[in-house]
N, C-alpha and C positions, 0 to 999 in steps of 0.2 A: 387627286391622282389623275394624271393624264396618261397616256402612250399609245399603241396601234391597236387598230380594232382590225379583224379580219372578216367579213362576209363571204358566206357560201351559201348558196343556193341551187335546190334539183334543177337540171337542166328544163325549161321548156321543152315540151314536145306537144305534137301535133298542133292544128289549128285552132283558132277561135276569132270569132265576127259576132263586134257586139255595137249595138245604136242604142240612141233614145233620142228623143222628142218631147218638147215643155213649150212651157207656155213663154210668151215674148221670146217667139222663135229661136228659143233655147236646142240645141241640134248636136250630136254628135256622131263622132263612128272612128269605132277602133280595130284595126287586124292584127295579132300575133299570131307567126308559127314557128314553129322549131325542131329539130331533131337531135336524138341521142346516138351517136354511133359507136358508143363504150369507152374508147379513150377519149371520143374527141366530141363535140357539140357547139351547133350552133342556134340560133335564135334573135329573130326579130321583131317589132312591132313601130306601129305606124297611129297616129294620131290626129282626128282634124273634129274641131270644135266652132258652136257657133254662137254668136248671141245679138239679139236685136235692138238690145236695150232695152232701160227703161220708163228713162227720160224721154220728153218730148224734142222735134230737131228745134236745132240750133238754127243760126241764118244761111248756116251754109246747106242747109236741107240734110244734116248729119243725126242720128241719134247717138247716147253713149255706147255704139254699138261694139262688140270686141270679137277677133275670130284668133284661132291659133291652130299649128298645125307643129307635130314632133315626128321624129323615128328615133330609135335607138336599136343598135346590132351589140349581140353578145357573144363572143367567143369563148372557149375553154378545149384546154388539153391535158393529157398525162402521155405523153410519149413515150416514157418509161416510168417506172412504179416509182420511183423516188421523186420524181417532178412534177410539179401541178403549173400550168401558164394559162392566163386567162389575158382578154382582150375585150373595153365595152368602149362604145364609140356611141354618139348621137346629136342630134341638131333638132332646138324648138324656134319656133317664130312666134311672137304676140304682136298682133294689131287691135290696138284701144281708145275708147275714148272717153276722158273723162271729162264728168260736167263740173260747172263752178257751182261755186256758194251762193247759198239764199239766205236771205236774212230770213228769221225766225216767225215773221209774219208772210213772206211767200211761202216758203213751209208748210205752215198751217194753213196756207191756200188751196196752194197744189203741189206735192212733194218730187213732181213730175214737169214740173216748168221750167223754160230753159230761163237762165238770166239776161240774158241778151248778149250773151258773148259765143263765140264757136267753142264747139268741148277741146278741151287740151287732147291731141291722139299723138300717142306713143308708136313708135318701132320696136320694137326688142328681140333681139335675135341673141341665142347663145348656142356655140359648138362647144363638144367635149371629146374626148376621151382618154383613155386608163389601162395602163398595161404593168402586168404582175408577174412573179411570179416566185415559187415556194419549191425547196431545196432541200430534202432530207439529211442530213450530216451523216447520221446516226439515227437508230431508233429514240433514242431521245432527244436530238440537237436537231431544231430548221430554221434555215437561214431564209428570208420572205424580203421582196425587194417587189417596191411598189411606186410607181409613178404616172400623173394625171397630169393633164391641161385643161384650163376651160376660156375660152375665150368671152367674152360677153362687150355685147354694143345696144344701148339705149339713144334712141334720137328721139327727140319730142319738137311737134309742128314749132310751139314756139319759139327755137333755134338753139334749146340747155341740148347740147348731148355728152355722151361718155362712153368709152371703151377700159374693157377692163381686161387684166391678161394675169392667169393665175397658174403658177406650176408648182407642183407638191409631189414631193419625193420621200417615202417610207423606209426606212432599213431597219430589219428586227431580226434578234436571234430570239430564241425561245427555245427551254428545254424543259424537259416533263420529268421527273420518276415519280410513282407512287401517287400519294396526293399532293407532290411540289410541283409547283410552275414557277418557273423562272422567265422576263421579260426582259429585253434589255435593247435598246436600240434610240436612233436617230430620225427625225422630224424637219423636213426643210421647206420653211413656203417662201416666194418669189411673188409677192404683187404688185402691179403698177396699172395705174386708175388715170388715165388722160383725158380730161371735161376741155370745155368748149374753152376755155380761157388759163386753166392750172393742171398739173401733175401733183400725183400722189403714189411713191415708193413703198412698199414694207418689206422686211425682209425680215424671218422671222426661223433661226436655231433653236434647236430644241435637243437634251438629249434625256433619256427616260430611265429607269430602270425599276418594274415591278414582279412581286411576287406573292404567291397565298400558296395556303397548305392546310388542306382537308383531312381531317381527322373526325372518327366519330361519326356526332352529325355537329362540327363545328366549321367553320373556314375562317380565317386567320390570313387578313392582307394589307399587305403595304407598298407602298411606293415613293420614290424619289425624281422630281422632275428639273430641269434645271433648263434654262431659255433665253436668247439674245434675241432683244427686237432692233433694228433701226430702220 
């Protein structure tokens, strides 16, 4: 059974500032804060990581060392009692570096020696964000309309790179009485993968229709999925 999954969560509030420190200069530090203003809230948080590796360098005087840094901003509203809108946006960075293969007698030498080549170090960067939002009909009928972007781009020293571009759009009605739920709605993704030398398309329809029915202490569900890929 496949169809939409909806996420809700209490609004952040107030601050928090939290670190640590480890060994092979392992480092981080994160800040979220937020506020409730009753219809409306917002919230954000920030991220930066470190690591020294733990390999020994390379020629180029590199270890496999890796750092990364995110944010991400959360919005939400209810403007009027019937509507819920929500808005989450965010950007991470990864700089890495990975070491090569040892045969299985450097291994058992030193599981920390470089092979003689420079570590392969990554770029990767991915933006997103996701905008919703949810429609009362009726006491038992809501209409929920949901759409995301995520951009993503990997470049590695050795010259492989790829961009990736993904957009996904959710339409669901849902309706309640008693112990019935009713599900019924549409699934759209839009991907395209562009590498150093080839493209790659998907395109991916879906339409869904689920339901269950609680009685008792039984639940009772089923579903119907039906989907175009090309």
């Amino acid at each position: 059974m496949a169809g939409t999954t909806q996420n809700y969560t209490r609004a952040r509030t107030g601050v928090t500032l939290e670190g640590y420190v480890g060994s092979h200069g392992a480092q981080g530090l994160s800040a979220s804060a937020g506020i409730d203003l009753g219809r409306f809230a917002i919230s954000a948080s920030v991220e930066r990581t470190d690591h020294d590796g733990f390999s020994k360098k390379d020629p180029s005087g590199h270890r496999d060392e890796s750092e990364s840094d995110s944010w991400q901003v959360s919005l939400s509203g209810k403007p009027v009692d019937r509507l819920r809108l929500s808005f989450d946006a965010g950007k991470t960075r990864i700089d890495t570096r990975y070491p090569g293969r040892l045969t299985q007698a450097q291994f058992d030498d030193d599981p920390a020696q470089n092979n003689g080549s420079p570590y392969n170090q990554q770029d990767f960067n991915s933006d997103y964000w996701q905008a919703g939002a949810e429609f009362d009909l009726s006491r038992e009928l809501t209409l929920s309309l949901r759409h995301s972007r995520e951009d993503k781009e990997s470049v590695f020293a050795s010259g492989f790179a790829s961009d990736y571009d993904y957009d996904t759009t959710d339409v669901a009605l849902k309706f309640r009485r008693d112990g019935l739920a009713l599900t019924t709605g549409l699934q759209a993704f839009d991907g395209r993968r562009t590498g150093s030398d080839n493209k790659t398309d998907k395109d991916n329809l879906g339409w869904f229709v689920h339901g269950q029915y609680e009685f008792d202490h039984w639940l009772v569900s089923a579903g119907w999925r039906k989907e175009g890929v090309k």
